[in-house]
C-alpha positions in Angstrom: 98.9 111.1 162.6 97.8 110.4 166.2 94.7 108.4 167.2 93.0 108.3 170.3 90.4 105.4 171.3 88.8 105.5 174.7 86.7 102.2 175.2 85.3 100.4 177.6 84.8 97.7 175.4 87.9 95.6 173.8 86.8 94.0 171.3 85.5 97.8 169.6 88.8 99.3 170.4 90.4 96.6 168.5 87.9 96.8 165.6 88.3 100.5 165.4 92.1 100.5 165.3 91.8 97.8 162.7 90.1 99.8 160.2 91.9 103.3 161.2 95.6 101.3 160.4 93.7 100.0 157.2 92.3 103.9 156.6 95.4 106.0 157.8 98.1 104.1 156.8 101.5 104.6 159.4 99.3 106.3 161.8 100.8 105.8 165.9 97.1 104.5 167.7 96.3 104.9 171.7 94.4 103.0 173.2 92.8 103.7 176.7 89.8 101.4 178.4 89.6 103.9 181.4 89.4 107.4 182.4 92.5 107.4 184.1 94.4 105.8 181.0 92.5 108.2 178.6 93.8 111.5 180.8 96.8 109.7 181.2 97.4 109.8 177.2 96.2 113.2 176.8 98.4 114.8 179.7 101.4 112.8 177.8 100.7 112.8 174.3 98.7 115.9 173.9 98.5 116.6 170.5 96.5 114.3 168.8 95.0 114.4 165.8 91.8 112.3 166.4 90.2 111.2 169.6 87.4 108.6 169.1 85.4 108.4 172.7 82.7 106.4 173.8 80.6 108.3 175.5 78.8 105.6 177.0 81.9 104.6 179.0 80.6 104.1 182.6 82.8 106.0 184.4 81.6 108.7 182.5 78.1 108.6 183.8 77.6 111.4 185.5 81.1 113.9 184.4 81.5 116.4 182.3 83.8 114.6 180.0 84.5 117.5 177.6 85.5 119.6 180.7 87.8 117.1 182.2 89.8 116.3 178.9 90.3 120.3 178.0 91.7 120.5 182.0 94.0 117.2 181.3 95.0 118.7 177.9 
């Protein structure tokens, strides 16, 4: 299984991959803190199975962050 987490905010992207390694044992976990790391990892590694994103992420303010990650995909 492939995970996805796009945060801003380290310490929750830590805490998140903590408890999906616990959850989905053997599971290969991405980490992006950015939109250019998070379309980075999707234009690479493009089939994942989960994508955890926090909307909130700043530099998602004012995007249409669906739109952009179906054009990166």
């Amino acid at each position: 299984m492939k995970i996805l987490i796009a945060a801003d905010n380290s310490l929750f992207r830590n805490a998140l991959k903590s408890v999906l390694m616990h959850t989905f044992s053997g599971a290969i976990i991405f980490q992006a803190e950015n939109r250019n790391e998070l379309t980075e990892d999707i234009k690479e590694v493009h089939d994942f199975n989960l994508i955890a994103l926090d909307f909130d992420m700043s530099e998602f303010a004012e995007e249409n962050t669906i739109a952009m990650l179906v054009q990166a995909a």
